[in-house]
PAZAPA-4460 file (N, C-alpha, C; in steps of 0.05 Angstrom, whole numbers, plus 32768, in hexadecimal, padded with zeros to 4 digits):
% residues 122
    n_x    n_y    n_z   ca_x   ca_y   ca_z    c_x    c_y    c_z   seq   type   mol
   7F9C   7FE8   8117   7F88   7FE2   8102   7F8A   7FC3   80FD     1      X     A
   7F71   7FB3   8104   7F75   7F9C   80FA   7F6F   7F9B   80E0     2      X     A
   7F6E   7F7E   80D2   7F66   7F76   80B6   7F52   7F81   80AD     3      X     A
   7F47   7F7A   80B8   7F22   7F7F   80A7   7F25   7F9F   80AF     4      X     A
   7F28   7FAB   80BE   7F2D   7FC1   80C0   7F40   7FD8   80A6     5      X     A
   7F53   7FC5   809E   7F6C   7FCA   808D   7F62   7FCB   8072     6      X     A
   7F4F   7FB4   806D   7F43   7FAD   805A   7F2D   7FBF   804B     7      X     A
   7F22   7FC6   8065   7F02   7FDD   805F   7F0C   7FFA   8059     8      X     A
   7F21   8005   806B   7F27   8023   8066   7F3C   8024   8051     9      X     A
   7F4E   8007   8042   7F54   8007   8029   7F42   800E   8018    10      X     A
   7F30   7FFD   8010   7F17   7FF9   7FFF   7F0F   8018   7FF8    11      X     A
   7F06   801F   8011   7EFE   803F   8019   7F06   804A   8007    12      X     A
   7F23   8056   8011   7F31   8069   7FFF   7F39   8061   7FE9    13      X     A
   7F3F   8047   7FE2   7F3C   804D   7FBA   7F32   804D   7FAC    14      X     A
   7F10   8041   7FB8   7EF8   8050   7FAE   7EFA   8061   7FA8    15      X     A
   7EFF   8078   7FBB   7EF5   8096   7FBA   7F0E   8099   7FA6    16      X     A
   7F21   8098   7F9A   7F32   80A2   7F8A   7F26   80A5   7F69    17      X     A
   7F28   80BE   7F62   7F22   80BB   7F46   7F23   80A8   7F2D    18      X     A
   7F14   80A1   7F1F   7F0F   8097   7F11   7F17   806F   7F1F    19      X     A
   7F19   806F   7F36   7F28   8059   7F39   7F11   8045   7F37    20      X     A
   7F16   802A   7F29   7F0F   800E   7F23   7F0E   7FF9   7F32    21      X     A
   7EF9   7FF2   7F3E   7EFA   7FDA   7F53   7EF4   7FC0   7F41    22      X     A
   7F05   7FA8   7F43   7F01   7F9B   7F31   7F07   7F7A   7F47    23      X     A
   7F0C   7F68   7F36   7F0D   7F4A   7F41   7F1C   7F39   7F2F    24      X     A
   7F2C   7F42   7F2B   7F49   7F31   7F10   7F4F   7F1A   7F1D    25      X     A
   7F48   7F09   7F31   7F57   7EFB   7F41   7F44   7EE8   7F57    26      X     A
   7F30   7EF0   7F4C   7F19   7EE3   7F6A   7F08   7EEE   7F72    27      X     A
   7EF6   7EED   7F7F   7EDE   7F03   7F92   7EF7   7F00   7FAE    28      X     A
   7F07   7EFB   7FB3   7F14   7EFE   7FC7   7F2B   7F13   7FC7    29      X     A
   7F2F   7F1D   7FB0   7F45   7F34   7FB0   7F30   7F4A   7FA5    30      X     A
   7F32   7F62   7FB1   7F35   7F7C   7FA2   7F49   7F8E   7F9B    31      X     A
   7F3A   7F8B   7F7D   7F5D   7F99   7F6D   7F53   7FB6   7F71    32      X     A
   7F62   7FC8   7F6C   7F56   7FE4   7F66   7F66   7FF0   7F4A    33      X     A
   7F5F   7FFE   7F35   7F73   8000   7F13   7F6A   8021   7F16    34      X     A
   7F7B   802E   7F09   7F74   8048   7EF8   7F78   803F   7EDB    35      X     A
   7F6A   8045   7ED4   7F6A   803A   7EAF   7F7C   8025   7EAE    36      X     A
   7F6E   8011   7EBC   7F78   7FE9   7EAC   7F8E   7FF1   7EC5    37      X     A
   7F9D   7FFF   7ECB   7FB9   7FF8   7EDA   7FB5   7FF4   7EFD    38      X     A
   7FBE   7FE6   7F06   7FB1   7FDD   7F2C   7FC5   7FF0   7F38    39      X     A
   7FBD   7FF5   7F4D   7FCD   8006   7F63   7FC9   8000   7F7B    40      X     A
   7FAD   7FE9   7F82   7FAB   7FE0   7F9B   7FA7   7FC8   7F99    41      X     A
   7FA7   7FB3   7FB1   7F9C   7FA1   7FB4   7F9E   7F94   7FCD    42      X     A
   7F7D   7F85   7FCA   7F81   7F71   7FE8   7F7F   7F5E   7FE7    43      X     A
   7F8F   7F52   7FF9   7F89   7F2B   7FF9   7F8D   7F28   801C    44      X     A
   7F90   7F0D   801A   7F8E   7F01   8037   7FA7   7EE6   802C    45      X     A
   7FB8   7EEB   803D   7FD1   7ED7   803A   7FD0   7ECD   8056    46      X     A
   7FD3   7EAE   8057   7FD1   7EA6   8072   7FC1   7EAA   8089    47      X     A
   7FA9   7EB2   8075   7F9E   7EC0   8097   7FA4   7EDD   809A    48      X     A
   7FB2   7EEA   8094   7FBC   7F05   8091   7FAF   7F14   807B    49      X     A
   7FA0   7F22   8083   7F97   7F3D   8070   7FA6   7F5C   8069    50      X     A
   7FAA   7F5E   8056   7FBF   7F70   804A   7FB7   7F79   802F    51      X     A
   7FC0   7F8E   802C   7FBF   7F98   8017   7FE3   7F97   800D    52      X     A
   7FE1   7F9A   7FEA   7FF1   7FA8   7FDD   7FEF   7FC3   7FCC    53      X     A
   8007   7FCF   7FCC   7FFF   7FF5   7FC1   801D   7FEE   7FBA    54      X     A
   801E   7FFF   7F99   8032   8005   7F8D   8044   801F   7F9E    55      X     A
   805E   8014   7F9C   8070   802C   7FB3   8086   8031   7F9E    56      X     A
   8091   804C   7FA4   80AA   8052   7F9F   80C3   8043   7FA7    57      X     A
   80CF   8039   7F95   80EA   8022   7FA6   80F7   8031   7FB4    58      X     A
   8101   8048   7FB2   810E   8053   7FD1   80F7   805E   7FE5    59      X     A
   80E0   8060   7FEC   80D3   8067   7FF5   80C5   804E   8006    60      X     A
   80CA   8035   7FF8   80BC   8015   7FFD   80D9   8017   800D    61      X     A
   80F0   8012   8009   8101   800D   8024   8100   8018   803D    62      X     A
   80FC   8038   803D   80F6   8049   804C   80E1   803E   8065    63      X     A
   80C7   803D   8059   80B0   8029   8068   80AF   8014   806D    64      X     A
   80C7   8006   806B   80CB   7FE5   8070   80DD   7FE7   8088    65      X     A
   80EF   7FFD   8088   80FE   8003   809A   80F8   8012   80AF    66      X     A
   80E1   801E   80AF   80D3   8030   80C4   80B6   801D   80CD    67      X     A
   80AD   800F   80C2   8090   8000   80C6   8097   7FE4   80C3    68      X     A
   8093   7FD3   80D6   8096   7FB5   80D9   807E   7FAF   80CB    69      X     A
   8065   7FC4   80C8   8045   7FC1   80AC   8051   7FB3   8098    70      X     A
   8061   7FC3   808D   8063   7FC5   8070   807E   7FB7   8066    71      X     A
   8076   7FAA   8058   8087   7F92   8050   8088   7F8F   8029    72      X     A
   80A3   7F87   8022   8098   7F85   8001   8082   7F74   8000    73      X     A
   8079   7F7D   7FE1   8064   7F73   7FD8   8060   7F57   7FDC    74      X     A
   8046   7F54   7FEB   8041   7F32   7FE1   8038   7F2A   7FC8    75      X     A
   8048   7F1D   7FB6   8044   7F0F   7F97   803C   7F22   7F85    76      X     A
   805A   7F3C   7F92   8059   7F51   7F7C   8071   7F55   7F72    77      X     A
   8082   7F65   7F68   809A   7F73   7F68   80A3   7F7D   7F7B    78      X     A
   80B1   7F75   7F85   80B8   7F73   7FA3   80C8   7F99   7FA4    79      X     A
   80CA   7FA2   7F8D   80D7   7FC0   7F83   80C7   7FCD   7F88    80      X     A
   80B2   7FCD   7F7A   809C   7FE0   7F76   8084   7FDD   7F83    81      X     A
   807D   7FC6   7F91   806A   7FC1   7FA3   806F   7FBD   7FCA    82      X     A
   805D   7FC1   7FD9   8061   7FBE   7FEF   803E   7FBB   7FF8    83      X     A
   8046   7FA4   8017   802C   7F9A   8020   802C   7FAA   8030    84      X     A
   8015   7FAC   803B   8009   7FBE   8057   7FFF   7FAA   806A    85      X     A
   800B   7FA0   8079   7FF8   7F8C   8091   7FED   7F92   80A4    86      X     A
   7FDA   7F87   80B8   7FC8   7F94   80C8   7FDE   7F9C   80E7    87      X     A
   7FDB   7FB2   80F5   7FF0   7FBA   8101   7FE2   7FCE   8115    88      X     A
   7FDD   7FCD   8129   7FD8   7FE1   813F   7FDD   8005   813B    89      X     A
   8007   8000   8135   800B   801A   812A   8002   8024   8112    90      X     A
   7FF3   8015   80FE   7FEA   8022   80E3   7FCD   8038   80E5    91      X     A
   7FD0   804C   80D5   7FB9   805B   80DF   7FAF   8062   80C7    92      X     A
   7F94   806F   80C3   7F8B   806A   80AB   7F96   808C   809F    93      X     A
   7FAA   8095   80AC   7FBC   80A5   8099   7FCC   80A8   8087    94      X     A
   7FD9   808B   8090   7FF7   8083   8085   7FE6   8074   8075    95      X     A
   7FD5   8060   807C   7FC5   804E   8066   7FBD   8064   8047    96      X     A
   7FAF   8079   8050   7FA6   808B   803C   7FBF   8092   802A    97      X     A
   7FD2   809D   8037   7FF0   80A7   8023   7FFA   808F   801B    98      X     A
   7FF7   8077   8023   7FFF   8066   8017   7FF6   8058   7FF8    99      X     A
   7FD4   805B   8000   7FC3   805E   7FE5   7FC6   806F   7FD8   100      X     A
   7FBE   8088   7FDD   7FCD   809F   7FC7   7FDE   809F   7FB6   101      X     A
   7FFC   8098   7FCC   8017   809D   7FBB   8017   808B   7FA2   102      X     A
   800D   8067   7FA7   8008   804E   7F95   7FF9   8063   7F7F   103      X     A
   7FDA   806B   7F80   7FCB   8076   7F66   7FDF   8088   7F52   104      X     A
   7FED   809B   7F66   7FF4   80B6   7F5D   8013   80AA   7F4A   105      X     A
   801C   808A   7F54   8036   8088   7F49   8021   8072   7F28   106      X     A
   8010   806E   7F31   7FFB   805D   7F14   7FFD   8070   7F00   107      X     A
   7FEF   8089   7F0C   7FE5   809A   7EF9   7FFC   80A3   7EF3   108      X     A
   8011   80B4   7EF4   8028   80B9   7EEF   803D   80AE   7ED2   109      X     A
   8038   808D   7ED4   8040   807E   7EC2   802B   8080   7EAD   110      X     A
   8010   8083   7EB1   8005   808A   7E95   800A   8096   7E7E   111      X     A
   7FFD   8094   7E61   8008   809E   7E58   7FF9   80B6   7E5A   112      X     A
   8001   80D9   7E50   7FFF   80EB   7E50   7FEB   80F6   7E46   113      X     A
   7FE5   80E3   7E35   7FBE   80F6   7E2E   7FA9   80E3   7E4A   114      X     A
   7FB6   80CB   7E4C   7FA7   80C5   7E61   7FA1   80D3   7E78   115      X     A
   7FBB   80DD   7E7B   7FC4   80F5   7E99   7FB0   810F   7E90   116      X     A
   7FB1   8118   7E78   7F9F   812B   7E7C   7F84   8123   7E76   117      X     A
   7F7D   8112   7E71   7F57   8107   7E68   7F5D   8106   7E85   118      X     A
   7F63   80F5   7E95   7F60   80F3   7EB8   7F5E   8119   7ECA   119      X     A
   7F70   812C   7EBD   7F6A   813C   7EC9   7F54   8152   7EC0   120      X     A
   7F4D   814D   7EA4   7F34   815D   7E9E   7F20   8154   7EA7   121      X     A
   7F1B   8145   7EA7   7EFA   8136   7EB2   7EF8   8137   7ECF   122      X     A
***
């Protein structure tokens, strides 16, 4: 998967995520993606390099750093709780998708609890 490639089937799937927020906190050159005000995705271009960031589980972010030469800590995030996705031959838009997911599903999670259920009644 190259960049622009990496970029578009990001975009894709956190569109299609519930209630999710496409927004521009930062430029017409980044897309953020929020569930209520909070981000869970994002894209930029560092160097020439197109990548996204997605909130990770810190043992789960070593795990993929250690199995994927992709995925790297966050660029100009919390290097704990964030991890980049770079453009990579081996990346497929499977691992890309669980990777978006797990980021939303760890946003929504930290919400608070009437939030969690207004998000699941509607």
């Amino acid at each position: 998967m190259n960049g622009e490639q990496l970029h578009q089937k990001a975009i894709e799937i956190a569109r299609n995520l519930p209630f999710s927020q496409q927004t521009h906190p930062f430029g017409p050159d980044y897309e953020v993606f929020k569930i209520l005000e909070k981000m869970f995705m994002l894209t930029a271009e560092v160097a020439g390099v197109k990548m996204i960031n997605v909130k990770c589980d810190p043992y789960k972010s070593q795990e993929y750093q250690e199995l994927y030469s992709f995925i790297i800590p966050g660029y100009h995030m919390n290097k704990k709780h964030w991890i980049s996705i770079t453009p990579h031959k081996n990346l497929t838009s499977d691992l890309l998708q669980d990777l978006i997911h797990d980021s939303y599903d760890l946003v929504v999670k930290k919400l608070p609890l009437k939030d969690q259920k207004r998000l699941k009644n509607q």
